[in-house]
N, C-alpha and C positions, 0 to 999 in steps of 0.2 A: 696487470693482475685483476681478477674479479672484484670488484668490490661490490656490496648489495645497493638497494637501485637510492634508496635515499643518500648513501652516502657518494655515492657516485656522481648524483644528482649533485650535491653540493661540489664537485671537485669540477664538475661544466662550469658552474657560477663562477668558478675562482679564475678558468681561462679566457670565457665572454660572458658579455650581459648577459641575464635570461631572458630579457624582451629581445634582443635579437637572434636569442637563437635560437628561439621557440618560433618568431616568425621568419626564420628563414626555413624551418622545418616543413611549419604550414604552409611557404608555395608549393610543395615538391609534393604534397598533399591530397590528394582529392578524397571527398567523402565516399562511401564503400556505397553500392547501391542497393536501395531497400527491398529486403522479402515481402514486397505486396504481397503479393497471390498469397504467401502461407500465412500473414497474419490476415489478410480477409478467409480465406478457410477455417482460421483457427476459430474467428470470431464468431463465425457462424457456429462453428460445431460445440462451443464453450458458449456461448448463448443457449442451445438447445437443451443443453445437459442441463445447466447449474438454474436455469429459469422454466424452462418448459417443462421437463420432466418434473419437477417439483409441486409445478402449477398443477398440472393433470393428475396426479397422485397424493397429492396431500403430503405433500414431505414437506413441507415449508420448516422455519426450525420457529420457533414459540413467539422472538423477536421480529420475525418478519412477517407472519402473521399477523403482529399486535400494528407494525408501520403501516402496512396495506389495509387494515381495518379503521384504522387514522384516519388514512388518506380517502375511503371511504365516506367515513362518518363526517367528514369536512363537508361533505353535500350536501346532507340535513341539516344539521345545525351545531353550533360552538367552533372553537377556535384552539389550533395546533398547543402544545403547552400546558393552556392554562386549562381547557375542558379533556384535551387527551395526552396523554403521557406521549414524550418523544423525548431521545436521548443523542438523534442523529440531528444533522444540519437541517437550517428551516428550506431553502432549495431541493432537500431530498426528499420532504414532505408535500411541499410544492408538484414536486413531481409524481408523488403516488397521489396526489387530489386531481391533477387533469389527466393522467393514465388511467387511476383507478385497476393498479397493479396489472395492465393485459397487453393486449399488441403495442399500443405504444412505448410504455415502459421497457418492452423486452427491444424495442427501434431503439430505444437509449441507451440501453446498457451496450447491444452489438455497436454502437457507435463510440460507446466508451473503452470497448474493449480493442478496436481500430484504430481508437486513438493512443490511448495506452500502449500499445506494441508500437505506434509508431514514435511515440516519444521516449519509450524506452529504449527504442533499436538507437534512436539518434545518440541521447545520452550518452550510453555504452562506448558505442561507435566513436564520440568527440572526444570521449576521458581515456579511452584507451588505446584508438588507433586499428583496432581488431575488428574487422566490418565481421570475420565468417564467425568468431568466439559471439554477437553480438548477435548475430542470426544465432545460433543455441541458446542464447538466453532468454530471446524471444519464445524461443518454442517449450522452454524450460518456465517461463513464465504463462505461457498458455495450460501446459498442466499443472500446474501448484492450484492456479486460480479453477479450475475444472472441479478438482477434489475440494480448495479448501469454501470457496464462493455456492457450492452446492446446498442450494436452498436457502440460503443465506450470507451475509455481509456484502451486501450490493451497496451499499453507503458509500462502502470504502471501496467498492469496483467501479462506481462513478466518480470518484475524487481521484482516481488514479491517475485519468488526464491530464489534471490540472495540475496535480504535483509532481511530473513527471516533465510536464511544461517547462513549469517552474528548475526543474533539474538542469533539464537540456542546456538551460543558458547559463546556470550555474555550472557546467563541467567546461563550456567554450571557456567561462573564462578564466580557470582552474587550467586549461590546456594550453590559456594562451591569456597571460595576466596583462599585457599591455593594453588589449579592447576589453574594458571592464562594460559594457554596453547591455541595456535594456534591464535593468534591475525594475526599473517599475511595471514592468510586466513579471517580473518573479513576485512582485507584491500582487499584484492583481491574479494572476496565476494561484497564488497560494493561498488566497482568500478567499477563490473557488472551489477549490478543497475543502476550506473550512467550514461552508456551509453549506456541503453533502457532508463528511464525515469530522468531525469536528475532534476528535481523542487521538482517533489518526494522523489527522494534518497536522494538530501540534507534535505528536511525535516527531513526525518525518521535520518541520521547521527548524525542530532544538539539534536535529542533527545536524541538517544545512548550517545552520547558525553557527554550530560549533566550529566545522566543518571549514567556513569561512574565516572566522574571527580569529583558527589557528595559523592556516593558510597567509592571513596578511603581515598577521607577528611574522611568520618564520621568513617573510619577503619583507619587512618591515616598512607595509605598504599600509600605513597606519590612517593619512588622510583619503586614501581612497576605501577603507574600509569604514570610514564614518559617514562619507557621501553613499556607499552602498547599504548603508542603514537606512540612512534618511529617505531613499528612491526608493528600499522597498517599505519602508511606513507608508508611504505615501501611496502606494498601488496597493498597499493593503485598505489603505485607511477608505479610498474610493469606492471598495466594494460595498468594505464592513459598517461603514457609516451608515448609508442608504438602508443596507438591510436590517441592519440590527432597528432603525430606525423602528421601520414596520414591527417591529415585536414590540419597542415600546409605545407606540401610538396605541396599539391593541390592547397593551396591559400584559404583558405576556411574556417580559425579559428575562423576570427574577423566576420562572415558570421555565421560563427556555436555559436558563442557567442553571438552574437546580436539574433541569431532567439530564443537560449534558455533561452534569457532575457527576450523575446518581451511579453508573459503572464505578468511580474512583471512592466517593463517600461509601455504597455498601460492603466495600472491602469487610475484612475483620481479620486480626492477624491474631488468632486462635485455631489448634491442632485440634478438629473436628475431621468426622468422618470426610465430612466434604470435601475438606482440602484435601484430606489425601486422593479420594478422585481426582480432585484437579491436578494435582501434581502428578499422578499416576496417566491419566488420560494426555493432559497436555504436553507431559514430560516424554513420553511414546510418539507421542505425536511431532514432537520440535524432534527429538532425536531419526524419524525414520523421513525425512521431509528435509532433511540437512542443517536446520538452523542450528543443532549444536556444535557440527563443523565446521561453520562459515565464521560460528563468532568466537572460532579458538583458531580460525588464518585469518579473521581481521583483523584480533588482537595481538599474535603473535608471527604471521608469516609478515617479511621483509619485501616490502614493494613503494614505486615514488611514492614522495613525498607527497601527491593533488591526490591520490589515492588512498597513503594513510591518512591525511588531517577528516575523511570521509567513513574510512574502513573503521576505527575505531571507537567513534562516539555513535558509528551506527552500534556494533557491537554490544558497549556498554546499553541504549535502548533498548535492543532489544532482551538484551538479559531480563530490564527492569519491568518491561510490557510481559515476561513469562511470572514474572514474577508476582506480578499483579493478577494475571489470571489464574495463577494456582493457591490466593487467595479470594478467588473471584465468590458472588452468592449465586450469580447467574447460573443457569443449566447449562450441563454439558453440551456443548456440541463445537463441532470444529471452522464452525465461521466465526467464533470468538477471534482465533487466530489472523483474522482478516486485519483487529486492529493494527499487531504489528508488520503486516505484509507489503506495505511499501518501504519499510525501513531494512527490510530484510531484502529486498529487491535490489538497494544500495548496497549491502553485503557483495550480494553475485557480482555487484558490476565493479567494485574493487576485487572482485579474485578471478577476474579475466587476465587484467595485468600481470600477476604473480604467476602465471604461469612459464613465464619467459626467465628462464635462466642459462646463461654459461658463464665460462671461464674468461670472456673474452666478448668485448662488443663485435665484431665481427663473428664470431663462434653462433652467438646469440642469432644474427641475421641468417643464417646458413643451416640451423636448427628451425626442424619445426615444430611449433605449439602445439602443446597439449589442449586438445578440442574439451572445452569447457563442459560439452555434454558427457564424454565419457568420464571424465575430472571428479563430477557431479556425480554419477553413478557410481564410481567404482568408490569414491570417496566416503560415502556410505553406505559401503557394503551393499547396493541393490536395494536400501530397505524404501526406495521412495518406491518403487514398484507395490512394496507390499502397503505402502504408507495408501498411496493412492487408491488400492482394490477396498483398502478398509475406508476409507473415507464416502464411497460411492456405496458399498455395499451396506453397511450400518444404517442408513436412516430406512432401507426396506427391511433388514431384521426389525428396528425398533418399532416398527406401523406391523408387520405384517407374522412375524414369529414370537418375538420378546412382549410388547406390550400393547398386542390391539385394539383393546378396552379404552386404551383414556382417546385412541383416534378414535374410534365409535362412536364414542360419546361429542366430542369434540365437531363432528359428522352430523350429530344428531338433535344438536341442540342449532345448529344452522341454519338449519333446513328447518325447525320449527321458526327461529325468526324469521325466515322467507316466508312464512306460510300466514305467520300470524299477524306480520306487520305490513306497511306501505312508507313511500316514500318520504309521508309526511308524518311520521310516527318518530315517536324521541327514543331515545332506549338507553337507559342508567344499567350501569352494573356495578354492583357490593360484591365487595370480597374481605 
């Protein structure tokens, strides 16, 4: 008779080990082979969109403007932090000071987005078994990032790599507990994350973490989840050390800490107009884009066990990251959503699995799956269709119909600092 897959999962344990019969699963195994060509297409054509068109048209959103004016003003003179506000990783400011926000930074992101699809497809692929469901969410993660990346949240589009690195090897060994291997690379992985997007990475960490730490109780594989703390301190600590170093040699720590706290301290949890924007904006926006369907089937739809100790503390984050932005002070715009978008990523790739039901494990093999992409559409009513026309279309209404006064202005006062200053000129601004 059916049973669902956790408990079922438990009723294999009771007839053999689960280290051998997870590795006698994996010889019988081979990895599914990867959509190059469509995630080098996508990367391009999600590069041109979300960076280029922005660049040329002045859509930028207010925060990526203020990073690339950083990364700028780091030429003349003063120091990330303590002379200019930054709220993102000192590696992301690093990188808009030798790009200087133009061709090279857009070579990084299409490299970060290459890498991304490919650490994502692996992921997917290791924890579930589903190479074609894994090709869909590839491509499903090529448009979220299209609409939600559009002029904004490139922090968290270059931390994607790293945390999704960091993933890969945590789902091998989620799929196969006996090689607990290379956890100091998930440390050092993860610490590459955290100095491009730093509010992100610890999100996506506390979920892995959970993720893990439930994982080993319910294998009560207790001394190898102490050894896999200590391996990823230590690939964390390799990174974090050195860099963090440089902020304080500079003076520039408690500066770098206050700016990557300033999102979380400006909260205010008072029912002002504002919130309810946010809650209105952002609350349309989780709802038409899927997040509110993922984190009511990673909380409550029935799938193994390496899946849910993953599906449900992402869940719970991501509730807590809507929740945060709809007490947010920041302006509206939809690359806020960027913060939670790697954790929401872990969502999809637990509700690949769950698509596999019968009556019967044989039944189960003889049935085919439901394709993740149409699962994803139909699952919310089509509204990602309309989710995404609004995401692309709205920052040309906001420039070019609703509010073209504050870009004019904004236009206007540039081109006088072009005009009036030189290379070697200081430039203070009060507000």
């Amino acid at each position: 008779m059916s049973v669902y897959g956790r408990v079922e999962e438990v009723h294999k344990e009771n007839r053999e080990p689960l280290e051998y019969q997870i590795e006698q699963e994996s010889h019988h195994r081979e990895s599914s082979r990867l959509p190059l060509v469509k995630i080098l297409l996508w990367s391009t054509l999600v590069t041109g969109i979300t960076l280029g068109v922005p660049l040329l048209l002045d859509l930028m959103s207010a925060q990526e403007v203020q990073d690339f004016y950083a990364g700028w003003a780091l030429h003349q003179t003063g120091k990330i932090y303590s002379d200019y506000y930054g709220s993102q990783g000192l590696l992301y400011y690093l990188l808009t000071y030798v790009s200087q926000g133009g061709f090279f930074f857009a070579i990084f992101e299409w490299l970060a987005l290459v890498a991304g699809g490919f650490f994502l497809f692996r992921s997917a692929d290791t924890l579930t078994e589903q190479g074609d469901q894994a090709g869909h969410l590839v491509t499903i993660f090529y448009m979220l990032v299209t609409g939600l990346a559009f002029g904004g949240g490139y922090a968290t589009l270059l931390a994607l790599p790293f945390l999704f690195a960091a993933f890969s090897l945590v789902a091998a060994y989620l799929s196969n507990p006996s090689h607990d291997k290379g956890f100091v690379r998930i440390g050092l992985a993860l610490a590459g994350g955290f100095f491009f997007a730093p509010l992100s990475s610890l999100l996506f960490i506390a979920v892995v973490s959970l993720g893990l730490l439930v994982f080993n109780l319910g294998h009560r594989r207790f001394a190898h989840g102490f050894y896999q703390f200590l391996a990823v301190a230590l690939g964390f600590s390799l990174v974090f050390y050195p860099t963090a170093y440089y902020s304080a040699a500079t003076g520039s720590f408690g500066d770098a800490i206050s700016g990557i706290r300033y999102p979380i301290d400006s909260i205010r949890f008072d029912f002002t107009s504002k919130i309810l924007e946010n809650m209105f904006f952002y609350g349309l926006l989780s709802l038409g884009l899927g997040f509110v369907v993922c984190i009511f089937l990673g909380l409550f739809q029935s799938k193994p066990f390496k899946l849910y100790v993953i599906s449900v503390p992402a869940s719970l984050v991501v509730i807590l990251g809507l929740i945060l932005l709809f007490f947010s002070q920041e302006p509206l715009h939809a690359s806020y959503l960027m913060v939670v978008f790697p954790v929401f990523l872990l969502l999809l790739v637990t509700n690949i699995k769950s698509q596999q039901r019968g009556r019967s494990a044989r039944r189960s093999r003889r049935e085919t799956p439901v394709s993740l992409w149409s699962r994803f559409f139909k699952g919310n009513l089509y509204l990602l269709v309309f989710g995404f026309v609004y995401l692309l279309s709205v920052p040309f209404l906001m420039k070019f119909v609703l509010y073209p006064v504050p870009y004019q202005e904004r236009n206007r006062l540039a081109d006088l600092v072009k005009e009036e200053t030189n290379t070697e000129d200081a430039i203070s601004c009060m507000g």
